[in-house]
C-alpha positions in Angstrom: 0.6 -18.9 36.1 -2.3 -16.6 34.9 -2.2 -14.7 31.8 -1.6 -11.2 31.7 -4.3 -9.0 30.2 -4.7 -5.7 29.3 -8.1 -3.9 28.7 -8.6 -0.6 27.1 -13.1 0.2 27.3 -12.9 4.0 27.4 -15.6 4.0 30.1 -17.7 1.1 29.4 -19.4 -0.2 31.6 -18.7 -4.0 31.2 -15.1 -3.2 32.2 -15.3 -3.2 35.6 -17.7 -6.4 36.2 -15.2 -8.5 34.1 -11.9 -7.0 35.6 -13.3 -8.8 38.7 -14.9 -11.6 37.1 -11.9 -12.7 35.6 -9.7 -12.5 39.0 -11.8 -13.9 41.1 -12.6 -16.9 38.6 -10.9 -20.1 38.2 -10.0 -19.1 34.9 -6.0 -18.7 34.5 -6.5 -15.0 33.2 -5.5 -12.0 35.3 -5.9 -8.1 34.3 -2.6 -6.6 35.0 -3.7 -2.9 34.2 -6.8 -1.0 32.9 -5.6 1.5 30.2 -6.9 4.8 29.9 -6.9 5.1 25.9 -5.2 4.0 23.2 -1.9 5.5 23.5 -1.9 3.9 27.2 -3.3 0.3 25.8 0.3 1.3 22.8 2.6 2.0 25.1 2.2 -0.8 27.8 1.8 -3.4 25.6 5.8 -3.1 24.5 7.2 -2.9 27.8 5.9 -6.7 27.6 3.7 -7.2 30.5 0.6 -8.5 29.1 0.1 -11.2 26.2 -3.6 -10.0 25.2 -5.6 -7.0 25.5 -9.3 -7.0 25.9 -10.3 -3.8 23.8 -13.8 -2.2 23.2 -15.0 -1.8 19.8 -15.8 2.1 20.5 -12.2 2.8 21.8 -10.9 6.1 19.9 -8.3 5.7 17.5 -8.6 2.5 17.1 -7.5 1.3 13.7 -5.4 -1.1 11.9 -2.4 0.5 12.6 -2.6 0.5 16.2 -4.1 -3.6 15.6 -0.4 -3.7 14.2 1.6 -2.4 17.0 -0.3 -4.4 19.5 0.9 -7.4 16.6 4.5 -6.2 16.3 4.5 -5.9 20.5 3.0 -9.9 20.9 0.2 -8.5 22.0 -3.6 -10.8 21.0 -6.5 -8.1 20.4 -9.5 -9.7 21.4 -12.8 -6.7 20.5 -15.9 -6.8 22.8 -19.2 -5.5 21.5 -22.3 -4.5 22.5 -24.9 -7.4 21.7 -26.2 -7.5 18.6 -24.1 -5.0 17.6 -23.0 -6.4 13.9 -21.5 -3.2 12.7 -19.4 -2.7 15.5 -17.9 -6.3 15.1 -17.6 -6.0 10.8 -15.7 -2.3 11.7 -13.4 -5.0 14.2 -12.8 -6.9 11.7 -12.2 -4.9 9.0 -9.2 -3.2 11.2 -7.9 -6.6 11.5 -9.4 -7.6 15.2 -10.6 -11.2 14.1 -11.4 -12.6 18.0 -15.0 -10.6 19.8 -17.0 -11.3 22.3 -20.2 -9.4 23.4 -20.3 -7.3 26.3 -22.7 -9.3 28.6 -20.2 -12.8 28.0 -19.7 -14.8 30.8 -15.6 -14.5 32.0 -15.6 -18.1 31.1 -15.9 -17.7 27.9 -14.0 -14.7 27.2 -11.1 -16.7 28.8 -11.4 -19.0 26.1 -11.6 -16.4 23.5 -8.6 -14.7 24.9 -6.7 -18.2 24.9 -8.0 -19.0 21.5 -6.4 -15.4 20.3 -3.0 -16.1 21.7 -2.8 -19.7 20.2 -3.4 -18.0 16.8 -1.1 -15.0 17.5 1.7 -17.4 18.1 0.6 -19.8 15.9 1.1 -16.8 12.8 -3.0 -17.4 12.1 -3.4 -13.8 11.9 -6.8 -13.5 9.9 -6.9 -11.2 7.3 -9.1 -8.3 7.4 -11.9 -8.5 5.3 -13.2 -7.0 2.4 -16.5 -6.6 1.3 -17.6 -8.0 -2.0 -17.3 -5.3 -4.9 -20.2 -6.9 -7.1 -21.5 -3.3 -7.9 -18.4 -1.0 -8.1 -18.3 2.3 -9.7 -15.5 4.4 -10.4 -15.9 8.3 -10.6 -16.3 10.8 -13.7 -13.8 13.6 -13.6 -13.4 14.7 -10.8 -14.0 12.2 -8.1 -16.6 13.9 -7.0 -18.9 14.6 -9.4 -20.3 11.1 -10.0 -20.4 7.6 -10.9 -19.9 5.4 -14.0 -20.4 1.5 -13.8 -17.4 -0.3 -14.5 -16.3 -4.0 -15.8 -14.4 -5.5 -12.2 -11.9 -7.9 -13.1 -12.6 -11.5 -13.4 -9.2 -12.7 -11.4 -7.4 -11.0 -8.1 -4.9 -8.0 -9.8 -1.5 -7.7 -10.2 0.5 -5.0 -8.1 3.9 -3.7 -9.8 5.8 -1.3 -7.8 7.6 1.3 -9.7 10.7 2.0 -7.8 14.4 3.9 -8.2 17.3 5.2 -6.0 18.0 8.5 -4.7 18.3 10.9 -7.7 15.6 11.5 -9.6 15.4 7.9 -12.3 12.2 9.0 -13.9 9.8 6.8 -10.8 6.8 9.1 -12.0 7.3 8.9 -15.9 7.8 5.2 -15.9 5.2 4.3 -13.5 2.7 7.1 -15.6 3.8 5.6 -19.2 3.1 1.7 -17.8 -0.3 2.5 -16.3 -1.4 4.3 -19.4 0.0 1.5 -21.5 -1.3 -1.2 -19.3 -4.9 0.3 -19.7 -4.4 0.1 -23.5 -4.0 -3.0 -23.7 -8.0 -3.8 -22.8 -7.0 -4.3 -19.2 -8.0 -2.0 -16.4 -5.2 0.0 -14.5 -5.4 2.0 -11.5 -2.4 4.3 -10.9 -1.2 5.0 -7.5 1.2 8.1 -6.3 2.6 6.5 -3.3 6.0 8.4 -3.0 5.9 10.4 0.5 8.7 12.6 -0.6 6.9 14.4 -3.4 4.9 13.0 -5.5 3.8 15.0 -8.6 1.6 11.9 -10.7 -1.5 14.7 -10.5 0.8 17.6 -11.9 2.0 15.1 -14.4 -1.8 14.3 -15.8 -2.6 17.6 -14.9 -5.1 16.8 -11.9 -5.7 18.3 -8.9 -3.4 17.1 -5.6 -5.6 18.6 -3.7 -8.3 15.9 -4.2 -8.5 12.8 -1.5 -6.5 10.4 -3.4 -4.4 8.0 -1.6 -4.2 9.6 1.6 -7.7 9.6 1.9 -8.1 5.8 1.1 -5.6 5.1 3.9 -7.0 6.8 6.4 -10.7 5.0 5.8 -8.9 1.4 5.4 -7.3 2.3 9.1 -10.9 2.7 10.7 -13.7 1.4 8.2 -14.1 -1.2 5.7 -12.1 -1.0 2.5 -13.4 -2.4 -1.1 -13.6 -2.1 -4.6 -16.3 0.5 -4.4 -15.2 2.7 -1.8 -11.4 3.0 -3.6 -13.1 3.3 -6.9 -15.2 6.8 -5.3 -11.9 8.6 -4.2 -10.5 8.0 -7.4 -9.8 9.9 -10.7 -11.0 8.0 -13.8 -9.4 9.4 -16.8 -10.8 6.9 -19.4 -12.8 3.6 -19.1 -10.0 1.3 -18.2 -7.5 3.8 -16.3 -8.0 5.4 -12.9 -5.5 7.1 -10.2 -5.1 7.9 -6.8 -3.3 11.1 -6.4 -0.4 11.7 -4.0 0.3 13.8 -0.8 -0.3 17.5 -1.3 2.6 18.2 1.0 5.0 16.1 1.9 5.0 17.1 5.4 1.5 15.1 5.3 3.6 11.5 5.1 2.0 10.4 8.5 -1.4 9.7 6.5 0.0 7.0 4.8 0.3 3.7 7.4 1.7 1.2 6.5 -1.7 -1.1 7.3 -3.7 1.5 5.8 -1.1 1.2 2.6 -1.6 -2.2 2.7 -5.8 -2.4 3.1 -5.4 -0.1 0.0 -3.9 -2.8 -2.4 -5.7 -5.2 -1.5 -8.8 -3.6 -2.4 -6.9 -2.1 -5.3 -6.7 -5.7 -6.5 -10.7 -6.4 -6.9 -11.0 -3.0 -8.4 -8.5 -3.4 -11.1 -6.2 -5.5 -13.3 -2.6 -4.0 -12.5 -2.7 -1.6 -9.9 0.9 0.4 -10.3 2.0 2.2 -7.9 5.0 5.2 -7.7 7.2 4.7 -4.8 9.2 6.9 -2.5 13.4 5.9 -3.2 14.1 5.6 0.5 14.2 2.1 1.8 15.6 2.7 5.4 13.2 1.0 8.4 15.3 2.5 11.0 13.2 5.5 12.4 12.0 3.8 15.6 16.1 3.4 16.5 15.9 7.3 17.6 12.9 6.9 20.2 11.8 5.5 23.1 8.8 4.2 21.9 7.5 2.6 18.3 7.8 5.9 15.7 6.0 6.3 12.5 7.8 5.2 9.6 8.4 7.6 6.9 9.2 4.9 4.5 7.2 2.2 6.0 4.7 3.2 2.9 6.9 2.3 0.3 8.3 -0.5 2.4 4.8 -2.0 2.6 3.9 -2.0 -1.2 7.2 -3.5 -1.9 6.8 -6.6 0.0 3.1 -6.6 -1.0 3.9 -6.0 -5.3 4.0 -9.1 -7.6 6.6 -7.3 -9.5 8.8 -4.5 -8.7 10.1 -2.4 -11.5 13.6 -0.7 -10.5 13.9 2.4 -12.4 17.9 3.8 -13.5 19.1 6.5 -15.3 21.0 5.3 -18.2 24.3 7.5 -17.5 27.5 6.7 -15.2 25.7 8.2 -11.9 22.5 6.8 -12.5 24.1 3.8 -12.9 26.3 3.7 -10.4 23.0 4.6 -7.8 21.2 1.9 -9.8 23.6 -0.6 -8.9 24.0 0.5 -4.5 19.9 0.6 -4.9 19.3 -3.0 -6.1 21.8 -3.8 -3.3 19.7 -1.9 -0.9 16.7 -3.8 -2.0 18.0 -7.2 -2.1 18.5 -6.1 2.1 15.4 -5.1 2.3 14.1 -8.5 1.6 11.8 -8.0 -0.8 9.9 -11.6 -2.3 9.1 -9.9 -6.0 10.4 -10.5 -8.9 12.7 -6.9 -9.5 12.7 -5.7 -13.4 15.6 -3.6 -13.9 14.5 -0.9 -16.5 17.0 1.9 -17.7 15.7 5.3 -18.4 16.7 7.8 -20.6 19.0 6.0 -23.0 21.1 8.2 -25.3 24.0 7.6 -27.2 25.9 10.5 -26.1 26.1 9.4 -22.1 27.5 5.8 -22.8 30.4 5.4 -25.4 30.4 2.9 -28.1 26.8 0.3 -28.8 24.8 2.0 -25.9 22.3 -1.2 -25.3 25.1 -3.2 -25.5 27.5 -1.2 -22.9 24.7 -0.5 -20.5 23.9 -4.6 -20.4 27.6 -5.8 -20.2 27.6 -2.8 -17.2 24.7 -4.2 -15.7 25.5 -7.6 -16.0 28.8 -7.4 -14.4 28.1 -4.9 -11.1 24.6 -6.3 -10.4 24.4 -9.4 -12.1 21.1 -8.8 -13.9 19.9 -7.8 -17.3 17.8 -4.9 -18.3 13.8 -5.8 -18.8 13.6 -2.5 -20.9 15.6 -0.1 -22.6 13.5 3.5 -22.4 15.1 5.6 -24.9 15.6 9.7 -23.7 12.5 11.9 -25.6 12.4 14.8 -24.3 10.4 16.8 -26.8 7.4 14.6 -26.8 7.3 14.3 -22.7 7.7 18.2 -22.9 4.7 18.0 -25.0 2.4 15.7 -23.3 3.7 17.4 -20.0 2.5 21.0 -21.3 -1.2 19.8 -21.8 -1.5 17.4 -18.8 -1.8 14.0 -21.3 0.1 10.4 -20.8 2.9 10.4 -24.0 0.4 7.8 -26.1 -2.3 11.2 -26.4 0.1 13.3 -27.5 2.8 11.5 -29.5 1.8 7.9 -30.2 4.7 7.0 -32.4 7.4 8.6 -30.3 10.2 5.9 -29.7 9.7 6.4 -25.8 5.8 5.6 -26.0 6.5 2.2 -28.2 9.3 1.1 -26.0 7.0 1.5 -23.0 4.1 -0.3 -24.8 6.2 -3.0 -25.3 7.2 -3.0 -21.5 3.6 -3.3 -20.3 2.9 -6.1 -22.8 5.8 -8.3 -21.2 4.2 -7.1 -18.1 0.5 -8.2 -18.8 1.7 -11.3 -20.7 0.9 -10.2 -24.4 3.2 -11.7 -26.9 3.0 -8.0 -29.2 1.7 -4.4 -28.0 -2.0 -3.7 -28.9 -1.7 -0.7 -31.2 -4.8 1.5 -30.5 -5.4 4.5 -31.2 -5.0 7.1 -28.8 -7.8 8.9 -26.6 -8.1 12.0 -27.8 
């Protein structure tokens, strides 16, 4: 039986030589239909009928998220190029298209290529796309765009902690703003991502402006270019030597943007470019969208979905009170469904006295301990004043109030995190 093939050339010319090539040939591959463009090429690959699909490396809208679907569907992508034509075939790779042939190929050899596809497709050798080699990053001045300063590149792959929390507001954006900051004072270089596609505020926190590229931006160029060190570094804010961020949607409605194979391009890039990359995500965890169409639906919380099964360490964020708790508690039972690999550090926010009876710390453990079987990895204490402060002005809380108890207990957070025995006590950037 001949394998089923689908090819998607937008006009090229080599598409109808081969189509006839390859049927008339001794060479156990048969085109079963010639799609019109990319949503034709999508939605015939999942009814099933073809097991690769022969794709040219102009085709609009071609990008790592539609490399994904044709993944998710069983479907090989095998790019053809124009001879010669290297950029073409790093722009194929980059999306994830790691099988090309040129143009003018005899149909015996792209048989081969398209066999050699599917054996890695169902062998689970997808390649990974490829990144260039950020030897000569630079990281922007305030604002992004206004120019370049050289920067120090890590000498090992980064660390990605994802700061997430259940429905109800936990404090997602404080902690994840407070552990950047920190992390960055400890002489190692952050870079601070605003992930969450149901309002993220990071830039109103630091007093930025949403409207710049940020995150969005950087997923949309790692779904149709090559993503490094250097090109994350230029849509970035840099708000001292060691810390950067990537703002968040400027409207939610925008969610769309963020793919989850451009989310993922992101952090791996994110990990040449800095130390810990920490990145605040959305609270939803449901993967269920698709269920209420006929075809495969964008994910609205495919983003945070995708940065938790791609974090070394996930930081679940709960309100130190009998709600927050009791959301704290169905959350990390939402997450242990969701299958996460990482390591989860359960860290209470806004710890008072005069929410808990009796030895807070100790009540809020024993609580813990009992309805989710885990202990707390930090305490945060509740400071309003000084978070009021640093919020007025548009500064992280070690600017403003470097002695507050909040600031130390989150210094002492991102020292566990980085694997420093006692915080570095610096003094702050003023």
């Amino acid at each position: 039986m001949k394998t089923p093939v689908l090819t998607a050339a937008d006009g090229a010319e080599w598409e109808a030589g081969l189509v006839v090539a390859l049927d008339r040939g001794d060479h156990d591959v048969s085109v079963v239909r010639r799609c019109v463009d990319i949503v034709d090429l999508l939605a015939v690959a999942t009814t099933g009928q073809a097991r690769a699909a022969l794709v040219a490396a102009g085709l609009r809208r071609l990008d790592a998220d539609a490399v994904d679907r044709l993944a998710a569907a069983e479907v090989a992508v095998v790019g053809v190029v124009r001879r010669g034509d290297d950029a073409a075939q790093e722009r194929l790779s980059a999306i994830g298209v790691a099988f090309v042939v040129p143009d003018d190929a005899d149909a015996a050899v792209v048989a081969a290529v398209i066999g050699d596809a599917i054996a890695a497709r169902e062998g689970g050798l997808r390649a990974p796309r490829s990144f260039g080699d950020p030897t000569a990053a630079t990281s922007m001045a305030i604002p992004p765009t206004l120019g370049a300063t050289p920067v120090q590149l890590p000498t090992q792959r980064g660390s990605v902690i994802a700061v997430w929390g259940p429905t109800g507001a936990p404090g997602r954006t404080t902690v994840s703003v407070l552990v950047a900051d920190e992390l960055s004072r400890l002489t190692r270089s952050s870079l601070l991502i605003d992930a969450d596609v149901y309002g993220g505020v990071v830039a109103s926190v630091l007093g930025l402006l949403d409207e710049s590229p940020g995150f969005a931006a950087a997923c949309r160029q790692a779904g149709s270019a090559r993503m490094d060190a250097t090109a994350l570094a230029a849509l970035a804010w840099q708000l001292s030597p060691t810390l950067r961020v990537l703002t968040g949607l400027p409207r939610a409605e925008r969610w769309p943007e963020l793919r989850p194979a451009g989310v993922e391009a992101v952090l791996e890039a994110a990990r040449s470019l800095a130390d810990f990359t920490v990145v605040d995500c959305g609270f939803n965890l449901e993967s269920d969208e698709e269920l209420s169409f006929d075809t495969v639906a964008p994910r609205r919380n495919g983003a945070t979905l995708a940065v938790l099964d791609r974090a070394d360490v996930i930081l679940a964020v709960g309100s130190a009170d009998p709600i927050g708790m009791q959301r704290l508690v169905r959350g990390l039972a939402e997450l242990r469904d969701a299958e996460v690999e990482a390591p989860v550090w359960v860290v209470l926010n806004r710890v008072r006295s005069s929410a808990v009876p009796g030895d807070v710390e100790v009540e809020l453990t024993k609580a813990l301990e009992r309805f989710a079987g885990r202990r707390p990895a930090a305490l945060l204490p509740m400071d309003l004043e000084p978070l009021d402060a640093a919020l007025r002005v548009g500064k992280a809380l070690g600017d403003i109030r470097p002695r507050s108890p909040l600031r130390l207990a989150a210094a002492e957070l991102a020292s566990a995190l980085a694997g420093v025995d006692q915080p570095v006590r610096r003094r702050s950037r003023g």
